[in-house]
C-alpha positions as CSV (number, residue, x, y, z in Angstrom):
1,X,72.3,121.7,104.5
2,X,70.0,120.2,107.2
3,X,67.6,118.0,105.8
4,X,64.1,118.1,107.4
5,X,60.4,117.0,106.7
6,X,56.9,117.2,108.0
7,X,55.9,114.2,106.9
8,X,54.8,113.3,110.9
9,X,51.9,115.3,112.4
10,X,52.9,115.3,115.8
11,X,56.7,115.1,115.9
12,X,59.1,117.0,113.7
13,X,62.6,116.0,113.6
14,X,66.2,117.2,111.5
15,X,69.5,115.8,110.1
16,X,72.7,117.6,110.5
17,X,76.2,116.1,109.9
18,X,75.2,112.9,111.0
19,X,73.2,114.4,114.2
20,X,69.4,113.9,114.2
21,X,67.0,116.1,116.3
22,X,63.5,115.3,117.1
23,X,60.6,117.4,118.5
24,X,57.5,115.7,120.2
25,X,55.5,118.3,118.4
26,X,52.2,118.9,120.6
27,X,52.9,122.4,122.9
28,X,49.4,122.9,123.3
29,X,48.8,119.5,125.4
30,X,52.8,119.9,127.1
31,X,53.9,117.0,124.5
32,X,51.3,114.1,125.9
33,X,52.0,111.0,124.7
34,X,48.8,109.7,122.1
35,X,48.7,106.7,120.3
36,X,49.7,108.9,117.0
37,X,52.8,110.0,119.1
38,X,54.3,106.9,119.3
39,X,53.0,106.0,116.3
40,X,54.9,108.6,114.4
41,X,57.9,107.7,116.9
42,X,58.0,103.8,116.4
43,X,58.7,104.8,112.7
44,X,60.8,107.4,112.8
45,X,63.0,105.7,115.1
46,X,63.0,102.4,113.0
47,X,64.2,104.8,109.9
48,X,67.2,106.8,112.4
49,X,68.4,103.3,113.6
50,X,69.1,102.2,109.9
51,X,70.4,105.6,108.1
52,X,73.8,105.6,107.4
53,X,73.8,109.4,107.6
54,X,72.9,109.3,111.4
55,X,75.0,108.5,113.9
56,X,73.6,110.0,117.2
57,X,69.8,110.8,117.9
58,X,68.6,113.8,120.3
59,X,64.9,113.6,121.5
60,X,63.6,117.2,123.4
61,X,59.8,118.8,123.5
62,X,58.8,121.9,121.4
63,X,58.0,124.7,123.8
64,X,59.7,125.8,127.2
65,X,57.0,124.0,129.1
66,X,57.5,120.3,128.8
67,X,59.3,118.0,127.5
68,X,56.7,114.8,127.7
69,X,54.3,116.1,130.7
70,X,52.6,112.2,130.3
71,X,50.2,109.9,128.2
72,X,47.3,111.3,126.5
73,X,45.1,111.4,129.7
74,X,42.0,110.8,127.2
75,X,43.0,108.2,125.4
76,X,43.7,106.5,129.1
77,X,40.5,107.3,130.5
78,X,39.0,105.4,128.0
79,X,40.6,101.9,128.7
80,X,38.2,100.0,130.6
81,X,39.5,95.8,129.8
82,X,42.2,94.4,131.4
83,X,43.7,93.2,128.0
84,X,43.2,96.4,126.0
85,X,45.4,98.1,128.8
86,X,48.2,95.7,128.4
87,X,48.2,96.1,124.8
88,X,47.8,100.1,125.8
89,X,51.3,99.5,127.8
90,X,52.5,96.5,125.6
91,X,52.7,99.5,122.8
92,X,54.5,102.3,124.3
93,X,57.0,99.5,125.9
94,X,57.7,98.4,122.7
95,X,58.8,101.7,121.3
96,X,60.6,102.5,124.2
97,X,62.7,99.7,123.7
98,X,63.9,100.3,120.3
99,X,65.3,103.7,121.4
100,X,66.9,101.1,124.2
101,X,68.5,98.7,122.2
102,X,69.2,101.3,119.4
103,X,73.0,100.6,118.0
104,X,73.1,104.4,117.8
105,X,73.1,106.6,120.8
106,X,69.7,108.2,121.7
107,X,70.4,111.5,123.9
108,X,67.3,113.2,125.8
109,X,67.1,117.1,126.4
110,X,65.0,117.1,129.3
111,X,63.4,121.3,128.9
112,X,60.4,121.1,131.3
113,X,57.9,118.6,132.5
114,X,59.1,114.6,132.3
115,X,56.3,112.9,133.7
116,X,55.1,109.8,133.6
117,X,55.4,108.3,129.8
118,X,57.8,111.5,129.1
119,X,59.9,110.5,132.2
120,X,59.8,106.8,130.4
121,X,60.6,108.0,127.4
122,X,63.9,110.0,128.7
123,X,64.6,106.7,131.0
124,X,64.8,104.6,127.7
125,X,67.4,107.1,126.3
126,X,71.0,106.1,126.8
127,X,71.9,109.9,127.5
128,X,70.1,112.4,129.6
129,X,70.4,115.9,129.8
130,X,68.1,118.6,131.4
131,X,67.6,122.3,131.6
132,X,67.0,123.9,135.4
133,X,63.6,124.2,135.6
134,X,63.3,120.3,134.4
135,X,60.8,117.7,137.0
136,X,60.9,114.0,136.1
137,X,58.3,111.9,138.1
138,X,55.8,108.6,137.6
139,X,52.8,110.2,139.3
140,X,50.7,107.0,137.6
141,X,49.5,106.3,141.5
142,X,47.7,109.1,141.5
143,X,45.3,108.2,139.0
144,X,44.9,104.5,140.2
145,X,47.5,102.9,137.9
146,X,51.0,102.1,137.5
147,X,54.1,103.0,135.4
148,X,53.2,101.0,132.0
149,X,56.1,102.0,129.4
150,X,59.0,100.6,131.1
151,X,59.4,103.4,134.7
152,X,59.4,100.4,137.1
153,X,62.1,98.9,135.3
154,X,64.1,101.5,134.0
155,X,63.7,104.0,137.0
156,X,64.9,101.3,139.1
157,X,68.2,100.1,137.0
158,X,69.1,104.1,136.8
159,X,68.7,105.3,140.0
160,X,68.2,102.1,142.4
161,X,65.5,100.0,144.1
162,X,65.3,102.5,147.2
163,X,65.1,105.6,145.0
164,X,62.7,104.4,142.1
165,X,60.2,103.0,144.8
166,X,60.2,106.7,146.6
167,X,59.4,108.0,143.5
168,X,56.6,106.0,142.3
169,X,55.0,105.1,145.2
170,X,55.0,108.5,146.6
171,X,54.2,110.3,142.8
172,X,56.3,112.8,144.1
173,X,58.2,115.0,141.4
174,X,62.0,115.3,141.5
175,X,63.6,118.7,140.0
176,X,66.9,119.2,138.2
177,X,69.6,119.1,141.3
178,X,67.6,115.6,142.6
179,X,68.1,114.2,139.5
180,X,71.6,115.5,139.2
181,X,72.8,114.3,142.4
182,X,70.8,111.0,142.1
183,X,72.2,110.2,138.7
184,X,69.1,110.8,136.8
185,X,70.9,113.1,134.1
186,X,73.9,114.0,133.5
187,X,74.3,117.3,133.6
188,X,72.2,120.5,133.9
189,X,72.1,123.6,132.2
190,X,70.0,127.0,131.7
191,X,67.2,126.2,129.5
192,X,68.4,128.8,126.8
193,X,71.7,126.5,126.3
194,X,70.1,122.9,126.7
195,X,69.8,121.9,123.3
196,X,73.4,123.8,122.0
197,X,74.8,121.2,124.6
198,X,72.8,118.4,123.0
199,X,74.1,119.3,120.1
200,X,77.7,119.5,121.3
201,X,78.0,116.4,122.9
202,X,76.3,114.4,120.0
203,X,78.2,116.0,117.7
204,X,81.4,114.9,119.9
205,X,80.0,110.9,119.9
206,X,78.8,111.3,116.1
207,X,83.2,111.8,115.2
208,X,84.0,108.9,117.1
209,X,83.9,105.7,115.3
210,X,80.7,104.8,114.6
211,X,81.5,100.3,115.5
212,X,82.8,101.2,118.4
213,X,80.3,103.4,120.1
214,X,77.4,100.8,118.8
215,X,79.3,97.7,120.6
216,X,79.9,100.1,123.8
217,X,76.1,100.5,124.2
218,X,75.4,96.5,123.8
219,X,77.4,95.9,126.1
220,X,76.1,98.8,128.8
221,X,72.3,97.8,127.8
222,X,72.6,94.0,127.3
223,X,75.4,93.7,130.3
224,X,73.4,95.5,133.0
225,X,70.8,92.4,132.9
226,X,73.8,89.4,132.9
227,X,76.2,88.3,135.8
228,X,79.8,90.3,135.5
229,X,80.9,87.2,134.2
230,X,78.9,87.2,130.9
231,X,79.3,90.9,130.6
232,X,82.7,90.6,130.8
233,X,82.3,87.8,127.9
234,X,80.3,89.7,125.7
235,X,82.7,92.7,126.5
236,X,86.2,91.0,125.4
237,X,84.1,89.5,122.3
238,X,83.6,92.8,121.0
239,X,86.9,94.0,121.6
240,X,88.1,91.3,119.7
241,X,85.7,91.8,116.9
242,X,86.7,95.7,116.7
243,X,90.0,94.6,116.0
244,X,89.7,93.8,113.0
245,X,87.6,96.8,111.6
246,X,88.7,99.5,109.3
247,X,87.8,101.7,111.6
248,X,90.4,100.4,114.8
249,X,93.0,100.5,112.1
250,X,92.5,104.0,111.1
251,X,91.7,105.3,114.5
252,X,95.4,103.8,116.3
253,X,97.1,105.0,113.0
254,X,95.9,108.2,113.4
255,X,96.7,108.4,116.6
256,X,100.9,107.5,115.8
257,X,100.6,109.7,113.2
258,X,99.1,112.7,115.6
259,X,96.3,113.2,113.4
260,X,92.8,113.3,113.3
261,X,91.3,110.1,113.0
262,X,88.6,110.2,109.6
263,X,85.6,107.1,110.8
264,X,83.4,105.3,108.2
265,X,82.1,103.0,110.5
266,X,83.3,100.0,108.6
């Protein structure tokens, strides 16, 4: 049976056969971003990273509206010292990145409204998915800032310099075939079947073997940020160290055998 809990007041999440879902759980302000949001999601995330009966994570909104419209515009208002709004940005960054560097895949379903934090926090997911009526924008110009959790990095390493600097200089929105054809997300579905395909595709990566999906994201997320030559370093190291896993043994021996392969991640 699923296991779930609402021991978080503004996120709700589940565990299915080794498939976590969580909900940003605040429809009434389309999913905003507060300090108690990431608050609730810096230790959620900590305890998905470290469970051994979670393999894959899928992060979507509650409602049909959004699925992070933004910050909390309130709580932003009230910044008003230059070191209280790095801190402010220093906070959300530092969530964002351990969804980033997560040895467990972190899958967005994009159902609505991803703007500025909630297009952040879908950028910092290694998989993204969206329903039709999805927009994903940093509109921070408009109200005198900047992208703080991570857009004009991210934004720019997904989708290029010439791209990410259209959208945030310009605040502009982009809808679900921009972001398809611009590499945004990869793929696009009715809103009714967004989160059956999230499901179906985490479910796919949760029966692979769990080593080997973990030492293919390090070396997407760490290599994008090295020359090809150290990628290619840290790449052939973790072939080699693969080799001698449980798992690698079990997976090519299934294979000869024309079997299913069973994964422990050992």
């Amino acid at each position: 049976m699923p296991l779930t809990t609402t021991e978080y007041q503004t996120i709700q999440y589940s565990i299915d056969s080794y498939v976590a879902i969580i909900r940003i759980n605040r429809p009434e302000k389309l999913n905003a971003l507060s300090s108690a949001v990431l608050d609730d999601l810096r230790h959620l995330v900590t305890d998905l990273r470290v469970r051994d009966d979670v393999r894959v994570v899928i992060i979507t909104g509650s409602g049909e509206k959004a699925f992070v419209a933004g910050a909390d515009i309130a709580e932003l208002a009230a910044l008003n010292d230059s070191e209280e709004g790095r801190e402010f940005a220093q906070n959300g960054q530092a969530v964002f990145s351990l969804i980033e560097s997560s040895p467990k895949p972190f899958i967005a379903a994009v159902n609505g409204f991803a703007l500025g934090g909630g297009c952040e926090l879908a950028l910092a997911c290694h998989i993204r998915i969206c329903s039709e009526n999805a927009k994903f924008g940093q509109p921070e110009v408009n109200l005198g800032i900047i992208p703080g959790y991570g857009g004009t990095q991210r934004l720019t390493r997904v989708l290029g310099r010439t791209m990410a600097t259209d959208l945030i200089l310009t605040g502009r929105q982009m809808d679900a075939r921009e972001a398809l054809e611009q590499g945004m997300v990869a793929r696009v579905v009715p809103q009714v079947q967004l989160l059956e395909l999230a499901q179906q595709m985490a479910s796919t990566i949760a029966a692979k073997a769990p080593l080997a999906i973990s030492a293919a994201l390090e070396c997407i997320v760490e290599g994008i940020d090295e020359s090809i030559e150290e990628g290619l370093g840290r790449e052939a190291e973790r072939f080699g160290q693969l080799t001698t896993s449980t798992d690698f043994h079990e997976g090519t021996t299934a294979f000869l055998e024309k079997r299913k392969a069973e994964f422990t991640g050992k």
